[in-house]
N, C-alpha and C positions, 0 to 999 in steps of 0.2 A: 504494500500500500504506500504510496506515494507520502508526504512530509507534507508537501506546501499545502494552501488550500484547497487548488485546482483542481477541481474532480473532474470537469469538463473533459473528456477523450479525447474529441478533434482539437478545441483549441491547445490542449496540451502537446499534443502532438506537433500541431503549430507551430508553439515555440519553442521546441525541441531542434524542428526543423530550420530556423531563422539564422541567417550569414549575417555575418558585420555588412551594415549598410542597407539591409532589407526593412520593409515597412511594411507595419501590421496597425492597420488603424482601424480605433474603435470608435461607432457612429451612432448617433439619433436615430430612432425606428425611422424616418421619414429620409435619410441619405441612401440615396441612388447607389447602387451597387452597378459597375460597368461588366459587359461582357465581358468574360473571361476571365474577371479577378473571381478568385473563392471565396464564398460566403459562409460565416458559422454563421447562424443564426438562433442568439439564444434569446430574444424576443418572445415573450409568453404573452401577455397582457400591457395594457399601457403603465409603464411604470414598472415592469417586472422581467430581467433585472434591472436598474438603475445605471446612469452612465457612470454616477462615484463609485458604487462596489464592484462592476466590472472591471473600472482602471485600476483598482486598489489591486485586485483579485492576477488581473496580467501581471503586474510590476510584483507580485511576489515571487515571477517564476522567468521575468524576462529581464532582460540586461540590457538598458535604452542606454544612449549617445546621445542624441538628440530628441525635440519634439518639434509637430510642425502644429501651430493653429490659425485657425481662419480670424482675420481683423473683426467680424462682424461676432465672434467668441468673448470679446472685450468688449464690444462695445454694446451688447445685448445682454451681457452678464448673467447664462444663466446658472443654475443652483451649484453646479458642480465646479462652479470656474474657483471659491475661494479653494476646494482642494486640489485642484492643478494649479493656483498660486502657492499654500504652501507644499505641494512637492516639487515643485519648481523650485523653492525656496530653499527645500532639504537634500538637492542636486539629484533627484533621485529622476528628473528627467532630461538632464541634460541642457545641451544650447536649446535657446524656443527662437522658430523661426515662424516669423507673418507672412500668409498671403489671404488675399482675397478671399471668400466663398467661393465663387467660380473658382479660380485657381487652387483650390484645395480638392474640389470637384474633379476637377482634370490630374492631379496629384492620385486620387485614390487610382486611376488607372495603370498607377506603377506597381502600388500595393501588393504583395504576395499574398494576404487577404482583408477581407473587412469582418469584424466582431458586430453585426447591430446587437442593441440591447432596446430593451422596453422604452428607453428613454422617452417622454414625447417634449423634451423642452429645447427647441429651436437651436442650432449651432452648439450641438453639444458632442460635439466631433474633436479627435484628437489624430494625428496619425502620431507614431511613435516608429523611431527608428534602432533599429535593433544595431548594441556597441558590442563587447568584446569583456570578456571578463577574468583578461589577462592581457 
């Protein structure tokens, strides 16, 4: 039996499989998934899981470098942004880099996958760039 919290199969397996420099972003039930990136899809209900206990829940099993967020993530502020400020804070996501909505949009299409979760509160997208832990 596994340690971390991660029971999830596929996403674990996920980021078992993750190269330095690869991205695994996690999204708002309402972000577009492009053809041909892979989808977990652990969306149950609106609200279930949450976008803060799914990012909590990845970053106890993944090794970030950087993070990317959408400008309209700030400036919409929704519920989950103070805890991607403090783990921002606590290094535990790396450089944060700004772009657009649209260009974050077009970013998921590099993606190795996308996690939605129940989320329904607008720009509640993160992608997360997977570093090296050595």
């Amino acid at each position: 039996m596994k340690k971390t919290p991660l029971l999830n199969i596929a996403l674990s397996r996920l980021i078992a499989s993750l190269g330095h420099g690869d991205i695994l972003l996690i999204g708002d039930a309402g972000l577009p998934v492009p053809t041909g990136v892979e989808l977990i899809d652990l969306a149950l209900t609106p609200g279930i899981p949450d976008f803060a206990s799914t990012l909590q829940t990845v970053l106890a099993e993944m090794q970030v470098e950087s993070h990317v967020l959408a400008d309209e993530t700030l400036l919409h502020q929704p519920p989950a942004l103070p805890l991607i400020e403090q783990l921002n804070a606590q290094g535990e996501l790396g450089a944060r880099r700004l772009m657009s909505h649209e260009e974050f949009k077009q970013l998921s299409r590099w993606a190795k996958a996308i996690v939605r979760t129940g989320e329904c509160q607008p720009y509640s997208n993160i992608a997360l760039v997977a570093g090296v832990t050595f």
